[in-house]
N, C-alpha and C positions, 0 to 999 in steps of 0.2 A: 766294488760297486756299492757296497754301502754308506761309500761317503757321499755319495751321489742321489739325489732326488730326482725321477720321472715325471715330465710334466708332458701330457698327450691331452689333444684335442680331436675329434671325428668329425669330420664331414662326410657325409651319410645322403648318396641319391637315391632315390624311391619313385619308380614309374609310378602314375596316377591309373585307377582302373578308371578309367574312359573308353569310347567307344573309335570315340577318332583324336587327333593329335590338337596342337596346343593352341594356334592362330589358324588352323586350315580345317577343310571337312574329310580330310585324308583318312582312311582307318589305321586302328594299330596294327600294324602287320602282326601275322605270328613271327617266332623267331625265327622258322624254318623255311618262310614263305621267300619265293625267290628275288633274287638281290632288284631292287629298284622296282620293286610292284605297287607301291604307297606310295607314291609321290606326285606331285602337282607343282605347278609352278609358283606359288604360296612356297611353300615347304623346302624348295630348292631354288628359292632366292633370284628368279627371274625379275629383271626390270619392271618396272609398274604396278607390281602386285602390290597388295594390300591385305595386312593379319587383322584377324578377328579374335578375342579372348573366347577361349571357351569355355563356357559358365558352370559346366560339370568339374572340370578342373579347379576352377576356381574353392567352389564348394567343399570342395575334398582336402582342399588347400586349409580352408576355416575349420574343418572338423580335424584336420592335423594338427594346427595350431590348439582348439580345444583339449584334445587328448593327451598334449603334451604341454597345457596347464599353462599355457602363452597366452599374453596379451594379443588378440588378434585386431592388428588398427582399422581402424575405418577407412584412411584414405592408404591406399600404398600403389608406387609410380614400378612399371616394368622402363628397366634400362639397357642399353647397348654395348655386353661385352665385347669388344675387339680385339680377335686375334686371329691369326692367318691359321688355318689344318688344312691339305686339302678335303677333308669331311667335313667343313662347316663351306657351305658353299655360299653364305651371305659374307665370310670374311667378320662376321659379328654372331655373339648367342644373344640372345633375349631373356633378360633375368632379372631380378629386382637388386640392389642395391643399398644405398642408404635409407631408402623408406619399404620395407619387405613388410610381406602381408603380418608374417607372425614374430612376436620377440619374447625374451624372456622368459620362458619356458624352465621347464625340469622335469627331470623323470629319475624317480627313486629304482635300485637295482641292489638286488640280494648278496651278500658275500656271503662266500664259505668261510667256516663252518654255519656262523649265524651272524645275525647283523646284516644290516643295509647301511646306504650312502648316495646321497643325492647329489646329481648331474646336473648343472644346471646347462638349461640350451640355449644359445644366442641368440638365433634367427632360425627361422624357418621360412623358406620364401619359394615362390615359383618361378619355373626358366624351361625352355625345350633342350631338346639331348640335342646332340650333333651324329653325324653320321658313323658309317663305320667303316676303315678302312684295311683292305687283306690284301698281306703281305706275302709276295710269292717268291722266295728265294733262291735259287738255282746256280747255276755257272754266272759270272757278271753278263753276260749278256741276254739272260732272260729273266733276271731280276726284274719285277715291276711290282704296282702297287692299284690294284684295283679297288674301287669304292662304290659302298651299297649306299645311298641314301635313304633306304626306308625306317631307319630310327630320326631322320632330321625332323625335328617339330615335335616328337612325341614328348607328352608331359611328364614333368619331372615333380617333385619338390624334394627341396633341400637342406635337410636341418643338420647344423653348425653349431658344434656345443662348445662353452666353453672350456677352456683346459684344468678340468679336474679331474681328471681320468689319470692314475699313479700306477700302473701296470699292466701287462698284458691280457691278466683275470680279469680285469676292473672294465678293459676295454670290452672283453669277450660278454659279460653280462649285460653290459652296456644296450651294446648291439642286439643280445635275443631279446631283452627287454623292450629295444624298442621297434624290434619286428615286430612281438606281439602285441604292440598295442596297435602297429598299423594295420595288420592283418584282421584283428578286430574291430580297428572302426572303417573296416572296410574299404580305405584308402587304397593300398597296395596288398597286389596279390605275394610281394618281395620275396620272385623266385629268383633266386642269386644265377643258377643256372641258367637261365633266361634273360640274363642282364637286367633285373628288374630292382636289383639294391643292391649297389656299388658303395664303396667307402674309401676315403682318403686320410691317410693318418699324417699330422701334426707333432712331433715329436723332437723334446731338447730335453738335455740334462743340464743340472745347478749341482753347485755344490750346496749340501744341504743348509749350511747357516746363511746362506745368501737370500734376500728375496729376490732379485733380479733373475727374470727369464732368463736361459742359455739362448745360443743359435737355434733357431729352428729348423727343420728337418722334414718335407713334406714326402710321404710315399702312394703313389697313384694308383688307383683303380686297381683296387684288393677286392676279389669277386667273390671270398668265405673267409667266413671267422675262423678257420684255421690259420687261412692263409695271413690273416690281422693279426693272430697272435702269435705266430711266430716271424713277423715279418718287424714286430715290434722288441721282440726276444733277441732279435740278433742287431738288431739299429742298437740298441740300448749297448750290448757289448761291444758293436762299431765307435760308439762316440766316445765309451769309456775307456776304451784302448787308447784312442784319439787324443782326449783332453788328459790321459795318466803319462803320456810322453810328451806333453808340453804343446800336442797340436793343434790347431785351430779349427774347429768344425763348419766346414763351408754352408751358407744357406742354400739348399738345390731343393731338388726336384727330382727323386727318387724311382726306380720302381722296384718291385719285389721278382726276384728268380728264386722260383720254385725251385729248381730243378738243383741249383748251388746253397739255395738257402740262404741265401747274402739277399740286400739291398746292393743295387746300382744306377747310376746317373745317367738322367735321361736330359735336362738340362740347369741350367740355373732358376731359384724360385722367382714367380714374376711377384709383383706388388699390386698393388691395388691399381695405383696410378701408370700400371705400365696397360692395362686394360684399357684406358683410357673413356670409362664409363660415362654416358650422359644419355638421358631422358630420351623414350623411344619416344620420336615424332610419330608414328603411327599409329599409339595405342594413349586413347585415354587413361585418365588415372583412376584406380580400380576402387568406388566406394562400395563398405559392406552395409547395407543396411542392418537397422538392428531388429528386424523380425528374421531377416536371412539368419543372423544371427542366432536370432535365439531356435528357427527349425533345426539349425544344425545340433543346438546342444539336445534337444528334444531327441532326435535323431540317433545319436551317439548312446545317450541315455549310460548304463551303467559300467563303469571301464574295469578291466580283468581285476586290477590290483584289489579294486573294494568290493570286487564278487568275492575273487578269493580270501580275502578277510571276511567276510560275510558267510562263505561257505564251512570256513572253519568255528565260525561262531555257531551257527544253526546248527551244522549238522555232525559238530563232533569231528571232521578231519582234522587229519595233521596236514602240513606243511607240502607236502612230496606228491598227497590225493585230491588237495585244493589247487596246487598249480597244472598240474595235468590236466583236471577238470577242466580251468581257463583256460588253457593255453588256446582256445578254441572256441569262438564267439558260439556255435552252432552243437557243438558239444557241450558249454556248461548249460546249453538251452537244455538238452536233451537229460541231464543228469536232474536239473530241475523239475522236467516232466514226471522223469521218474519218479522224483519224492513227492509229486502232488498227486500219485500213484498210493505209495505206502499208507496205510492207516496211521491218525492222529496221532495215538501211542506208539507209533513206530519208533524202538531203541532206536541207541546211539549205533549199535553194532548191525542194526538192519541196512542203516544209512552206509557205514564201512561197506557191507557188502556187497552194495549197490555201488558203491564206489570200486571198489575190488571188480568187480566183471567188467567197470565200465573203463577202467586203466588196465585192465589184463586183458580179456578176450575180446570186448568189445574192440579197444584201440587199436588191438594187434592185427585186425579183422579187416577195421577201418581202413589201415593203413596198406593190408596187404591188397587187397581190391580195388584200393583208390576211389571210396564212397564218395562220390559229393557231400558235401556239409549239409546240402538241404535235403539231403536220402535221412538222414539219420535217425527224423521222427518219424520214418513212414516203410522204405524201403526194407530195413533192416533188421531189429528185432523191436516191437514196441513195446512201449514204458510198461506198460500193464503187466507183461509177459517176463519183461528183465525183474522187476521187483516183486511178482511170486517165484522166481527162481532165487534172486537173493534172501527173501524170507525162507525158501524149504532148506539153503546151504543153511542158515543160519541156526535151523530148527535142529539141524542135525539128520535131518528128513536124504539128503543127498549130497553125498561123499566130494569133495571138490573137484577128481577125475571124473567124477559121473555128471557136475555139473557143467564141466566142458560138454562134454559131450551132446548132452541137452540143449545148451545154448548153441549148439552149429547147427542141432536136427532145427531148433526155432529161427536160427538166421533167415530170414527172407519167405519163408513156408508159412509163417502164421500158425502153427501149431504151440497148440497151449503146454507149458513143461508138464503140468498133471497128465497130460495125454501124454507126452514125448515118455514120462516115465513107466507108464503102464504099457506103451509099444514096444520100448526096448528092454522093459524089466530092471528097472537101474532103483528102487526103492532100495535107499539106506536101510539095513539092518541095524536094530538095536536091541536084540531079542540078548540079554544078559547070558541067558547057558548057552546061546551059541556061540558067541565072542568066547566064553571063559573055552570054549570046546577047542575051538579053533587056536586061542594064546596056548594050550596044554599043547597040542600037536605042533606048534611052530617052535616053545621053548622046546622041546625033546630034539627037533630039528635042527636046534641051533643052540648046542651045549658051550661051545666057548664061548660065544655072545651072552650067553646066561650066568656064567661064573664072570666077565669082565665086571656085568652091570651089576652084581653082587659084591665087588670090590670095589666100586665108586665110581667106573667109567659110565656117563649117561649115556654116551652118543652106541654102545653098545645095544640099544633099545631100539633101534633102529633099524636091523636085519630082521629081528623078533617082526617088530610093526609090520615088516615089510612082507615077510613070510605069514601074516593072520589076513593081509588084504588080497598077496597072492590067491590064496584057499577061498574065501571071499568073492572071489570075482571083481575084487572093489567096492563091495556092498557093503563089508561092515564098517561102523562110525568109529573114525581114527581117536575119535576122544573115549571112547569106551573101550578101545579094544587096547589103550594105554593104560587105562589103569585097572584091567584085566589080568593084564602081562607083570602089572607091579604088586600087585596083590597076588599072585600064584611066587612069584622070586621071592617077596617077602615073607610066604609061609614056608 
């Protein structure tokens, strides 16, 4: 496989958050909502009707184009894809073409260990989904195939990057990276389980001194980045097998089975011209004006990657507590709050610690209850409340078990940690002859653990540590009751 280079490209679908679908005043169904309850005769392609662009769409269209650093044109033509499914019931989708709202684009994405590498994007353009069709399998006689049309018409956009993407990892980053930036400008809620961002991989190998493309290789409607990246992990050894015995890699049209872990053929790949695309007579051509324009940038305002480089410049994070923080348009709101909470002279290490609750217990909290984004400044624990709990961790004032615990009694109650502490009794202990009292009775407690950490081994320090917080209650401060313990072994 190393004489071979990976060359992959992503097409990437993203429902728009709209309220109703693309050309009609349909709503977006839920996912769950039952089969063919959305629908009108717009949407399911009855004679005589007439599409409408919907301008919410549209809009979410130009602020995707901005966040992913695209040219967004002024003039772009929606056009007539044709192809027979029975879930497209017009026999055509509606989608842009050679003039798409957005081009040119890119979006830079992290590699392991370190280092980045920029993506550049092709197009980004708008189009409606098609419907959905369930497949009921049985003895051949009651084999059929039933269809919901309540996805026909909902809005889409679709960004087509080009093929710079060298590996499965490269794809994988690819993807969170540009989930998060959709999810942050608010474009797509991109719940994969929901059908809400879909992807299609693009895939050939070269031998590496060639510049010439290999055969392409297209695999359909991959619903998780797992399933992306091992669906690309095993194409890459399908083709390599393929072209190392002298064989020809056919251009098709792929899908991924889970269940075998292979790629298989669904048909041959079509071309452009087998679409046979031209200009939708029904829909004017789409001009963006340039105030539209500039609301949307106003709107969008500042994007995760320059918060998070922003964050680690202000406020002293590393890498791992800046991206956390973004990953979340409404979370790095709230972490913000918090530090216009802290005093002026607030350390580098008050900010850690405010970052530390809000990537530990906060998230964990978040996540477990399924907070709305917009609870976060309000419903939950407020900024004022989290950043005197991370000043008392930091003071030494309250042990890190104890400050769990604080921050649950404050989850949602509104009680102050200075009260939460004096209600439960949880003040850190620093009183020196008690910690030394305490390390005396833990080493007597723990004689092998006392002789190892006397011959070199650290992590022996650790049953000691653990037996002076036992006695404790959790109250004495772990930083003094360590070198307690190393000042009595030393004597």
């Amino acid at each position: 496989m190393n004489n071979f280079e990976t060359v992959i490209g992503l097409e990437v679908h993203a429902q728009l958050n709209t309220a109703t679908k693309m050309f009609c005043p349909c709503p977006q169904a839920d996912y769950k909502a039952g089969a063919n309850s959305a629908i009108c005769p717009v949407c399911t392609g009855q004679p005589g009707t007439l599409p409408a662009a919907n301008v919410k769409a549209v809009e979410l269209g130009v602020k995707t184009g901005l966040a992913l650093n695209c040219r967004v044109n002024e003039i772009s033509i929606f056009a007539r894809k044709n192809y027979f499914y029975p879930d497209l019931p017009k026999s055509y989708q509606v989608s842009q073409f050679d003039r798409p709202l957005c081009e040119a684009g890119s979006v830079e994405i992290d590699l392991k260990p370190s280092g980045s590498k920029t993506i550049r994007v092709a197009r980004a353009h708008l189009e409606e989904d098609a419907g959905k069709s369930l497949h009921a399998l049985g003895s051949r006689a009651l084999d059929y195939t039933l269809v919901d049309f309540n996805r026909c018409g909902v809005p889409l956009i679709e960004i087509v990057s080009e093929p710079d993407i060298s590996s499965a990892d490269e794809a994988h980053a690819y993807l969170t990276e540009l989930k998060r930036i959709l999810q942050w400008a608010g474009v797509s809620q991109c719940d994969m389980e929901k059908g809400e961002l879909r992807c299609d991989v693009n895939i050939s190998l070269k031998a590496a001194a060639v510049k010439e493309l290999g055969q392409k290789v297209e695999i359909k409607n991959l619903n998780s980045f797992k399933a992306v990246k091992d669906a690309i992990n095993s194409e890459i050894a399908r083709q390599t097998a393929m072209i190392e015995r002298g064989e020809t890699v056919a251009q098709d049209t792929r899908l991924w089975n889970e269940k075998e872990q292979k790629t298989v053929p669904m048909r041959s790949k079509e071309m452009a011209h087998d679409y046979r695309y031209f200009p939708e007579p029904d829909l004017v051509p789409l001009r963006i004006a340039a105030a539209r324009l500039e609301t949307a940038k106003n709107e969008l305002g500042e994007l995760p990657r320059a918060r998070k480089t922003r964050f680690m410049k202000d406020f002293g994070l590393n890498n791992y507590d800046a991206g956390v923080l973004t990953s979340d348009r409404c979370l790095s709101a709230y972490f913000e709050a918090c530090m216009k909470e802290a005093p002026p002279s607030a350390a580098e290490g008050e900010a850690k610690a405010v970052a530390n609750l809000i990537t530990g217990e906060f998230f964990a909290r978040a996540n477990e209850l399924k907070v709305n984004p917009e609870d976060y400044l309000s419903k939950t624990i407020s900024p004022v409340s989290l950043v005197k709990l991370a000043a008392l961790t930091s003071a030494g004032k309250l042990s890190a078990s104890a400050a769990k615990t604080v921050f649950a009694g404050s989850w949602g109650t509104g009680k102050t940690p200075e009260a939460l502490m004096g209600e439960l009794g949880l003040a850190q202990v620093s009183d020196s002859v008690q910690i030394e009292a305490w390390a005396r009775e833990a080493i007597a407690a723990n004689p092998d653990a006392a002789k190892d950490f006397k011959n070199g081994n650290e992590k022996a320090l650790g049953p000691i540590v653990g037996m002076v917080m036992k006695k404790s209650g959790g109250k004495a401060n772990p930083r003094l009751a360590n070198e307690a313990i190393k000042k009595i072994l030393a004597a």
